[in-house]
N, C-alpha and C positions, 0 to 999 in steps of 0.2 A: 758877711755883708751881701745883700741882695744886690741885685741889678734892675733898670728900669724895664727891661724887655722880659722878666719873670711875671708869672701869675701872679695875682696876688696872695695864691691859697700855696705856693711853691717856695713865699718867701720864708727866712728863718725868723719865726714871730718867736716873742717872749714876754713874760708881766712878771715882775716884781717878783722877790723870793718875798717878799713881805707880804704880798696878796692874801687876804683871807680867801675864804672857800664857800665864799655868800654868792659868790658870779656876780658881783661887781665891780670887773676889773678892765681894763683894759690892756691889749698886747700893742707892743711895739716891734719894727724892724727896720733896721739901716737899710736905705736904697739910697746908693751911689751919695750924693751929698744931702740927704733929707732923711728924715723918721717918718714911716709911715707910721699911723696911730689908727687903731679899730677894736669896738668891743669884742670881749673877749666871747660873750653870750652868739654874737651872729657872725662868724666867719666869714661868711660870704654877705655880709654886708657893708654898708658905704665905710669907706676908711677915707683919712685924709692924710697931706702929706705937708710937711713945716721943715722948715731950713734947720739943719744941723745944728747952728750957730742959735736958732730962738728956740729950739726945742731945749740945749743946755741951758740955757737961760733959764724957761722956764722950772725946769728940774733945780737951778741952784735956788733959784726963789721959793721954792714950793719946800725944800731941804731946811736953807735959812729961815725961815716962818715968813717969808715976806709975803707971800700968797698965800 
């Protein structure tokens, strides 16, 4: 798990073992109690960051078909 006071390019990012290899994906990283989310294509581009608790959310929705 990351911390708030890390780079962004320092945190431990990761995308899906299911990711195809077309580079359109995105990475993820735990910082402190939020997910940071940024394409995987620009590194050092804009990422954003969603509370723990709505980022599983979304993930069980997106798993269950509900999304």
């Amino acid at each position: 798990m990351g911390n708030s006071d890390q780079h962004p390019r320092e945190l431990p990012w990761f995308k899906s073992s299911a990711s195809s290899g077309s580079g359109g994906c995105v990475e993820v990283a735990v910082v402190a109690a939020s997910v940071a989310v940024r394409d995987s294509k620009v590194a050092d581009g804009p990422r954003f960051y969603v509370g723990a608790d709505a980022f599983a959310a979304l993930i069980s929705g997106v798993v269950g078909g509900t999304i």
